[in-house]
Chimera marker file (.cmm) of the C-alpha trace (Angstrom):
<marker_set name="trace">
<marker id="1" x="-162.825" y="152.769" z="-48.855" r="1" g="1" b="0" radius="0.5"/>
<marker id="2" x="-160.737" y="153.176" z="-46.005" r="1" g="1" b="0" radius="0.5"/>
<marker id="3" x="-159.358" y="156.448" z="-44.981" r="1" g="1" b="0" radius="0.5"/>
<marker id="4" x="-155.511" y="155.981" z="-46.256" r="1" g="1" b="0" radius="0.5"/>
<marker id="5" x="-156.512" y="155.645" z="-50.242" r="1" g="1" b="0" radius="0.5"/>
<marker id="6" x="-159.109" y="158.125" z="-50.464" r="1" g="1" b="0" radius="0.5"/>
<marker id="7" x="-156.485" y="160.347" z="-48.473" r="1" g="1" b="0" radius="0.5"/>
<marker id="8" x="-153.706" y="159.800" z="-51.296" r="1" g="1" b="0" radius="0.5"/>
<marker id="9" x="-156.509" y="160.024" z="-53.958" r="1" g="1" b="0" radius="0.5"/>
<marker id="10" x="-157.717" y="163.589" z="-52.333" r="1" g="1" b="0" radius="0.5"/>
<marker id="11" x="-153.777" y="164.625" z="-52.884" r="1" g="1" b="0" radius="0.5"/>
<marker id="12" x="-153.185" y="163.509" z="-55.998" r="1" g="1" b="0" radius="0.5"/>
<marker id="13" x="-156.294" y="165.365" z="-57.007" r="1" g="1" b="0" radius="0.5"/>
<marker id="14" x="-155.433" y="168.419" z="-55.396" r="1" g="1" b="0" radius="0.5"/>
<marker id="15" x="-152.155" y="168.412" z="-57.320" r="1" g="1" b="0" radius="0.5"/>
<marker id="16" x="-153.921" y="168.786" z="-60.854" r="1" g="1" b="0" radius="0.5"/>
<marker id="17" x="-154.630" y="172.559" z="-60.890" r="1" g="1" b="0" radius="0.5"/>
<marker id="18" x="-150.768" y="173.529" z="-59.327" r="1" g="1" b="0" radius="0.5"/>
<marker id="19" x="-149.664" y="171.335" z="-62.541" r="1" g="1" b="0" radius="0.5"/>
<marker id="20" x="-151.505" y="173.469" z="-64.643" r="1" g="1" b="0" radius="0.5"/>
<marker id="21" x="-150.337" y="176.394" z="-63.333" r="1" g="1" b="0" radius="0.5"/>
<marker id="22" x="-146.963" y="175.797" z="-63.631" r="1" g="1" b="0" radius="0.5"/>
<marker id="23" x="-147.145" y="174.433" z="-67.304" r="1" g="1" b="0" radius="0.5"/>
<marker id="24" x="-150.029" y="178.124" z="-67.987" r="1" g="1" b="0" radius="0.5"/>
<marker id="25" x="-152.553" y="175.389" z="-69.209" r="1" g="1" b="0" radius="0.5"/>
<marker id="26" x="-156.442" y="176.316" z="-69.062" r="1" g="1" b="0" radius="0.5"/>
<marker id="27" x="-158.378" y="173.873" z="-67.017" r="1" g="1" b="0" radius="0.5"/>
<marker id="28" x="-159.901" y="172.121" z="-70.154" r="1" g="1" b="0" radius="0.5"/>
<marker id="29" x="-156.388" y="171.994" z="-71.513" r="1" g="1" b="0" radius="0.5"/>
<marker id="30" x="-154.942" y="170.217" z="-68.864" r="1" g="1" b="0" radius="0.5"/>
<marker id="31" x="-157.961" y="167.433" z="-67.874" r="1" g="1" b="0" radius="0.5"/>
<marker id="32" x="-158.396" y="166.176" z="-71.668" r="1" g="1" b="0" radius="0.5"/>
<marker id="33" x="-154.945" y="165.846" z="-71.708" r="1" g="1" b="0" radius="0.5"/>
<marker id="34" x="-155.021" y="163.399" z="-68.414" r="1" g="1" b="0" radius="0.5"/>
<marker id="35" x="-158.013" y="161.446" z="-70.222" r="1" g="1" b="0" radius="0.5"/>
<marker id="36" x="-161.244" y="163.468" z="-69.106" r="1" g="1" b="0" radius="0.5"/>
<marker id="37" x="-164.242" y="163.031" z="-70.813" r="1" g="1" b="0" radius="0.5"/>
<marker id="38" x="-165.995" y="166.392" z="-71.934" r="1" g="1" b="0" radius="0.5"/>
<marker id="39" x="-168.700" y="166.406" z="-69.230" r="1" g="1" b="0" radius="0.5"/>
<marker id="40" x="-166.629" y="165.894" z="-66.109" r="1" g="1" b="0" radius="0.5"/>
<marker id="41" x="-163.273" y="168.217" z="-67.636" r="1" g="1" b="0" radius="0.5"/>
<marker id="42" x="-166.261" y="171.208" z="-67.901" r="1" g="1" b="0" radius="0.5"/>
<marker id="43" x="-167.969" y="170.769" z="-64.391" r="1" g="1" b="0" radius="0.5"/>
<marker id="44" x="-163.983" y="170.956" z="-63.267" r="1" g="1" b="0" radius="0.5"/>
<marker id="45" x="-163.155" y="173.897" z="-65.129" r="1" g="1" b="0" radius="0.5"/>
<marker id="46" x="-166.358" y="175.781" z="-64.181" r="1" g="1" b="0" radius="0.5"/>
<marker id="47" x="-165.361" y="175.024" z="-60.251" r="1" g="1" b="0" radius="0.5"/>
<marker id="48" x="-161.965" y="175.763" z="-61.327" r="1" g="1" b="0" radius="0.5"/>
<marker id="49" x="-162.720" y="179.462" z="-62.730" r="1" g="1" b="0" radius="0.5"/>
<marker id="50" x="-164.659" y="179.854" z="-59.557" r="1" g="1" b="0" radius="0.5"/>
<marker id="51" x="-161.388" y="179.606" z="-57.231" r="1" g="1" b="0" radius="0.5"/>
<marker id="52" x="-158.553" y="180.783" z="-59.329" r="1" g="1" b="0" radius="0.5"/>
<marker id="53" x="-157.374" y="183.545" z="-57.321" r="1" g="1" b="0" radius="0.5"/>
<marker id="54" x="-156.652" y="181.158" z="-54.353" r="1" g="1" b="0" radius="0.5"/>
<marker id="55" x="-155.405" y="178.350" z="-55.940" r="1" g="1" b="0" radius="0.5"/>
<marker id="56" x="-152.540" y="181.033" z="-57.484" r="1" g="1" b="0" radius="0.5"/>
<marker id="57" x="-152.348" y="182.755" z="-54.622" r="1" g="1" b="0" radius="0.5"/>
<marker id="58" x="-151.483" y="179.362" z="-52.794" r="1" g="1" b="0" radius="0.5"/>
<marker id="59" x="-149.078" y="178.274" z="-55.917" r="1" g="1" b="0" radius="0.5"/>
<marker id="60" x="-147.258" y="181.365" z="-55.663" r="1" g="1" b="0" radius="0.5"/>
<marker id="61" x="-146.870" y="180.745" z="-52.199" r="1" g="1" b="0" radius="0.5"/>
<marker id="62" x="-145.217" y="177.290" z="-52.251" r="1" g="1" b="0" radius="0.5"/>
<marker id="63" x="-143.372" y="178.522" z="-54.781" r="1" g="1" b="0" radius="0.5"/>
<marker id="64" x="-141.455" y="181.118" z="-52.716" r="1" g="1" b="0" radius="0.5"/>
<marker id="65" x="-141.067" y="178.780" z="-50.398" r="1" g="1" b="0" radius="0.5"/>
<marker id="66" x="-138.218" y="176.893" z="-52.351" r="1" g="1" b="0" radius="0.5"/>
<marker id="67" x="-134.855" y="178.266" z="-51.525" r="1" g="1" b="0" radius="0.5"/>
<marker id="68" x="-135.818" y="180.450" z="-48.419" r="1" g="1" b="0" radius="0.5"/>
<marker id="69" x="-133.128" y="181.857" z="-46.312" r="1" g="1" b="0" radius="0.5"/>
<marker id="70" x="-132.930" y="180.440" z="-42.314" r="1" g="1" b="0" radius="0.5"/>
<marker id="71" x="-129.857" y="181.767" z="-40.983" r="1" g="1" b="0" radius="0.5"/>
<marker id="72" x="-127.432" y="183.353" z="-41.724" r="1" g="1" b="0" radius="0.5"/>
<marker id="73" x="-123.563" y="183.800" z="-40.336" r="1" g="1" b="0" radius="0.5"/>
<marker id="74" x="-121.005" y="186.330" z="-40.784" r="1" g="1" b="0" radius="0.5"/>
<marker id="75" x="-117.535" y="186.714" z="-39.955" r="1" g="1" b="0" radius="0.5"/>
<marker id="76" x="-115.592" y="190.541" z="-41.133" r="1" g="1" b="0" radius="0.5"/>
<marker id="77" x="-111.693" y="190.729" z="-40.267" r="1" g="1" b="0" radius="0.5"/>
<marker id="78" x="-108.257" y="191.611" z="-41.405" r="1" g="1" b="0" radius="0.5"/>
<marker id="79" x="-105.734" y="189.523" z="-42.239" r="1" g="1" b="0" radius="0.5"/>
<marker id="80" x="-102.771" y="190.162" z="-39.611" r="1" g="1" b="0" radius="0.5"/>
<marker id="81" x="-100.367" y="187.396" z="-39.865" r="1" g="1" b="0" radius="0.5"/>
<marker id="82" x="-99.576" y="184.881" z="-42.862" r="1" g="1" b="0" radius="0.5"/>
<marker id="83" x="-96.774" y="182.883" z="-45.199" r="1" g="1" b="0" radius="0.5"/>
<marker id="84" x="-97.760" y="185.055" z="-47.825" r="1" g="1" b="0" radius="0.5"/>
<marker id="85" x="-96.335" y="188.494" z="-47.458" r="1" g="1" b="0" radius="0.5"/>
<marker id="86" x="-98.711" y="190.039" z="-49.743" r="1" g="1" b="0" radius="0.5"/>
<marker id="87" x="-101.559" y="188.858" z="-47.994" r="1" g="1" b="0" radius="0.5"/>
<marker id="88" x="-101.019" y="190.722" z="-44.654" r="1" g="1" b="0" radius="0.5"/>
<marker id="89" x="-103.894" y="193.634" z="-44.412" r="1" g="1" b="0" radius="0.5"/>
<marker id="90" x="-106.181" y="192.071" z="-46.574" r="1" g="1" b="0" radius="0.5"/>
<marker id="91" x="-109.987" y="192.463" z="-45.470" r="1" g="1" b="0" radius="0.5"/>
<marker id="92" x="-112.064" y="188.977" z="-45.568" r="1" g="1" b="0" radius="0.5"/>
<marker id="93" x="-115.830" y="188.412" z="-45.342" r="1" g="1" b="0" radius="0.5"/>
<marker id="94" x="-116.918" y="185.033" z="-44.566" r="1" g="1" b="0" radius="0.5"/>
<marker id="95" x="-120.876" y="184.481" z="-45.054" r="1" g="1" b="0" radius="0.5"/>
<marker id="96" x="-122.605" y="181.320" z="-43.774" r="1" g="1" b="0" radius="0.5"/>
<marker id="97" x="-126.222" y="180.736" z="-45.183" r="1" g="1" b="0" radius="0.5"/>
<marker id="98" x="-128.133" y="178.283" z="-44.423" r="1" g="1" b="0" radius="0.5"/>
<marker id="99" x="-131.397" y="177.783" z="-47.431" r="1" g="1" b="0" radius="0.5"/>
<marker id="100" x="-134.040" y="175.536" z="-46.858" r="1" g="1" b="0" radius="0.5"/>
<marker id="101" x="-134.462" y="173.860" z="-50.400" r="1" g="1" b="0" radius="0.5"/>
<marker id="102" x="-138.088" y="172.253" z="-49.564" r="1" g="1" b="0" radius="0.5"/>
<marker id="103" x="-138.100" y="169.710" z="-46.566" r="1" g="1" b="0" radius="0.5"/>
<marker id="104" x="-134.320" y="169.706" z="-46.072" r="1" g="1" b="0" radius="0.5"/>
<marker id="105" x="-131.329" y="172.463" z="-45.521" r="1" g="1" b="0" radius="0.5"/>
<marker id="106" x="-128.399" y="173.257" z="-47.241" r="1" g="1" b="0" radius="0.5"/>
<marker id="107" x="-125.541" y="175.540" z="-46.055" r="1" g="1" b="0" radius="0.5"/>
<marker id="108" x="-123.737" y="177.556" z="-48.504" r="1" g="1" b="0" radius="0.5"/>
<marker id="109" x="-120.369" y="179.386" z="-47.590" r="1" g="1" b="0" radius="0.5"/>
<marker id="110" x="-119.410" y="182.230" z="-49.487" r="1" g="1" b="0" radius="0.5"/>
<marker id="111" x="-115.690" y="184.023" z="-48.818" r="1" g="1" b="0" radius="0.5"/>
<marker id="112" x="-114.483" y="187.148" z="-49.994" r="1" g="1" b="0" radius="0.5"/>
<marker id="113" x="-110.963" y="188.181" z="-49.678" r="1" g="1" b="0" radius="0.5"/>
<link id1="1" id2="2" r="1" g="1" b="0" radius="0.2"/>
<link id1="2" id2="3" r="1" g="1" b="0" radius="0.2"/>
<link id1="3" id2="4" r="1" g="1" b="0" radius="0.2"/>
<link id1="4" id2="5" r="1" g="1" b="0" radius="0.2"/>
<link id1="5" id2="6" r="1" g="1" b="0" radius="0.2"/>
<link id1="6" id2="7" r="1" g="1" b="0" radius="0.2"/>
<link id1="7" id2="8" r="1" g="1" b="0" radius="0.2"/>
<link id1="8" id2="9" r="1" g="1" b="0" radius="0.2"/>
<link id1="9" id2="10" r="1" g="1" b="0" radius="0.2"/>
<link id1="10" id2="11" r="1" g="1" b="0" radius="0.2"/>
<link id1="11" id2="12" r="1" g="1" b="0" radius="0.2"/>
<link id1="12" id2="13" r="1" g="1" b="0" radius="0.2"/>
<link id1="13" id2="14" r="1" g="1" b="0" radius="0.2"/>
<link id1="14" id2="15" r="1" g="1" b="0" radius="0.2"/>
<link id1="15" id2="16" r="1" g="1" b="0" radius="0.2"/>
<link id1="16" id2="17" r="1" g="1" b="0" radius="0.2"/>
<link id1="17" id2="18" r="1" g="1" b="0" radius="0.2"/>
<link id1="18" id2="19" r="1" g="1" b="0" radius="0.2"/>
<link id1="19" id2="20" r="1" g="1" b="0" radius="0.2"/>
<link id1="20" id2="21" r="1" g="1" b="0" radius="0.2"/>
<link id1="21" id2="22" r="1" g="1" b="0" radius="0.2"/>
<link id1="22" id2="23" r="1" g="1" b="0" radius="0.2"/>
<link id1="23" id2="24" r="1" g="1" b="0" radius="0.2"/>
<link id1="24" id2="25" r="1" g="1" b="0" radius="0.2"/>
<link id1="25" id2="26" r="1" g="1" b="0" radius="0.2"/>
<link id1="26" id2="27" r="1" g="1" b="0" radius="0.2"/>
<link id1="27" id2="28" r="1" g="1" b="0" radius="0.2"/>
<link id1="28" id2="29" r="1" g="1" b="0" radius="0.2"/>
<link id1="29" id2="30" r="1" g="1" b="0" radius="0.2"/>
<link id1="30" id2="31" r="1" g="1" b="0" radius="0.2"/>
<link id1="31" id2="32" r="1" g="1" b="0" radius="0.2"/>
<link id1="32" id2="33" r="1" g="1" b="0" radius="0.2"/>
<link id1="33" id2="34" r="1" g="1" b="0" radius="0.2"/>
<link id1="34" id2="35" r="1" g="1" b="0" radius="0.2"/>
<link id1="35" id2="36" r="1" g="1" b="0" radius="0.2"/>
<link id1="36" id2="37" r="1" g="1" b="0" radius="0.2"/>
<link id1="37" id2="38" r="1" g="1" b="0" radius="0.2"/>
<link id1="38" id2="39" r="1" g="1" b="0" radius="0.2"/>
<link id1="39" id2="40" r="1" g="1" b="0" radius="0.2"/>
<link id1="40" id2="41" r="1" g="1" b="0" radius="0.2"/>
<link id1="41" id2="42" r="1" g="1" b="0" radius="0.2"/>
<link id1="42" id2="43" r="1" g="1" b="0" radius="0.2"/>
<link id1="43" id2="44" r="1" g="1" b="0" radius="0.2"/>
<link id1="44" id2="45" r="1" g="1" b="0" radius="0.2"/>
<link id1="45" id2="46" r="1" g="1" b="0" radius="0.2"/>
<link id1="46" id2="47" r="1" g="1" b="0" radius="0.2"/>
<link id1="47" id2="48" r="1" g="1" b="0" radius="0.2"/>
<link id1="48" id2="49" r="1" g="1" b="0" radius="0.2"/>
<link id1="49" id2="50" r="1" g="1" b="0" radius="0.2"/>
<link id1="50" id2="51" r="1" g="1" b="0" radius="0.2"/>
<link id1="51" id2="52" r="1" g="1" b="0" radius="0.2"/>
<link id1="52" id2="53" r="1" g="1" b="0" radius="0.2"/>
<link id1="53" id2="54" r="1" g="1" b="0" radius="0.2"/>
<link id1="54" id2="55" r="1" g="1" b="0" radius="0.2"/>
<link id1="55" id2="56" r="1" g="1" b="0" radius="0.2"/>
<link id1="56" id2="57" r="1" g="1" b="0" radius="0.2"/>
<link id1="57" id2="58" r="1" g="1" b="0" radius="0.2"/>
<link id1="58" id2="59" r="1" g="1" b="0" radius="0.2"/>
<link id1="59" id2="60" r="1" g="1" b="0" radius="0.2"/>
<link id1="60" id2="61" r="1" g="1" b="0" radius="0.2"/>
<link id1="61" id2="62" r="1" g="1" b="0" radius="0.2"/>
<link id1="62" id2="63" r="1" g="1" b="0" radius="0.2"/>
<link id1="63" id2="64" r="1" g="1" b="0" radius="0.2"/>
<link id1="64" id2="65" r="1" g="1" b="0" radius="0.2"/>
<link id1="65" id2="66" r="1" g="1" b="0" radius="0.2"/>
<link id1="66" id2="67" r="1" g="1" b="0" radius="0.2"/>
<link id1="67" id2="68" r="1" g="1" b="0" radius="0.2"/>
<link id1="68" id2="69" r="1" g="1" b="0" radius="0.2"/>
<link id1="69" id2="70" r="1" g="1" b="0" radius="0.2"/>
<link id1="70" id2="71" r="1" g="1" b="0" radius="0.2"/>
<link id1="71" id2="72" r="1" g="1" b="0" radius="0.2"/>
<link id1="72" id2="73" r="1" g="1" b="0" radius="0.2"/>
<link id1="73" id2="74" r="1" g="1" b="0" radius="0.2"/>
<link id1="74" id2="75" r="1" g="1" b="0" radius="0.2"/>
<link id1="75" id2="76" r="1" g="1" b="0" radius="0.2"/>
<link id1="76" id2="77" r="1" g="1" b="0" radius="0.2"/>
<link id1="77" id2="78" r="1" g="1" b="0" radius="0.2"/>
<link id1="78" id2="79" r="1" g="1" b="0" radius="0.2"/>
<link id1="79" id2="80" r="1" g="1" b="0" radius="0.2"/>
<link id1="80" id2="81" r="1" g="1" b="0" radius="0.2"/>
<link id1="81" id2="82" r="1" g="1" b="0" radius="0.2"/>
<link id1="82" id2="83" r="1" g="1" b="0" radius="0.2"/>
<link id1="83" id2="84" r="1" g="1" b="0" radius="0.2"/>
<link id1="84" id2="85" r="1" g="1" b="0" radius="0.2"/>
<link id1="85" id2="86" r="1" g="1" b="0" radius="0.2"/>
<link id1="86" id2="87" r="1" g="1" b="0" radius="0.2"/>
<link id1="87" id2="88" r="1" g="1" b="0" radius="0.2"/>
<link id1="88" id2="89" r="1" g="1" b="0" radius="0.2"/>
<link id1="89" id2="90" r="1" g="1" b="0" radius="0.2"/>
<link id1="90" id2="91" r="1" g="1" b="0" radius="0.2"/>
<link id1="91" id2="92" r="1" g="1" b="0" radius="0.2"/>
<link id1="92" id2="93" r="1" g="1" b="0" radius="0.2"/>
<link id1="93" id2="94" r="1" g="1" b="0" radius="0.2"/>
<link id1="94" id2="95" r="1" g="1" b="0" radius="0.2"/>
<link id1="95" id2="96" r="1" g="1" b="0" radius="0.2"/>
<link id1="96" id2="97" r="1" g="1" b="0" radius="0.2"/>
<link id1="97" id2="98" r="1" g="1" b="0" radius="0.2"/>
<link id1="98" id2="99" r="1" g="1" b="0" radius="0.2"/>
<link id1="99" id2="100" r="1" g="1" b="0" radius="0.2"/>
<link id1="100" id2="101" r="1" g="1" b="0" radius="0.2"/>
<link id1="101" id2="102" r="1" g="1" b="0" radius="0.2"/>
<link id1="102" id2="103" r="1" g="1" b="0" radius="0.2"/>
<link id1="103" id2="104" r="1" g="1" b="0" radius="0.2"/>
<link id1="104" id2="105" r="1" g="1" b="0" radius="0.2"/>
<link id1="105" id2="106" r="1" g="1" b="0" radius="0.2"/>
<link id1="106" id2="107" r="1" g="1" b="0" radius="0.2"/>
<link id1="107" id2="108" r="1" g="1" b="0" radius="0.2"/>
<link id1="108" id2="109" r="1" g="1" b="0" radius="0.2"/>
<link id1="109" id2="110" r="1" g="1" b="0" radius="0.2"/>
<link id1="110" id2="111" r="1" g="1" b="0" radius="0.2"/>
<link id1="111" id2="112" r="1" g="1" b="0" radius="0.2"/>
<link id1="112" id2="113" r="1" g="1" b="0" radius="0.2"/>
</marker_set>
């Protein structure tokens, strides 16, 4: 097997306990629902057990990732001239954020006045 298919087999496998630990399934739960036999769903589960704490720990992780705040711009004034009479003297904040939302960026304005 060359080394592109057993590299996309290695991932896919890698993504079965994050499933699980987004859905709160036990280990047993979750690989005789994807069509493990009894034998091979307990020699996972037992390895599973065994590194828990890091596989949450790295869940958590990606998780928090999601939604992160890059930058972030600001603007603070007063309003000094206008058509609107009523307007004049008003404070404004302007905010800028940019949020990475997984491999891509979004920028989301917010204004106050």
């Amino acid at each position: 097997m060359s080394a592109g298919p057993l590299r996309n087999r290695m991932k896919s496998f890698m993504l079965l306990p994050y499933g699980a630990l987004k859905k709160n399934l036990t280990a047993d739960q979750d690989l005789l629902a994807l069509g493990f036999n009894d034998a091979k769903a307990a020699h996972f589960s037992q390895q599973w057990s065994s590194h828990y704490p890091v596989l949450s720990r790295l869940a958590v992780g990606q998780t928090l990732m999601v939604n992160q705040l890059v930058d972030m711009e600001w603007k603070f004034g007063v309003t000094v001239g206008t058509s609107e009479l009523q307007k004049v003297g008003n404070i404004f904040l302007q905010l800028k954020l940019v949020i990475r939302k997984g491999h891509s960026t979004e920028n989301v304005y917010m204004g106050e006045a």
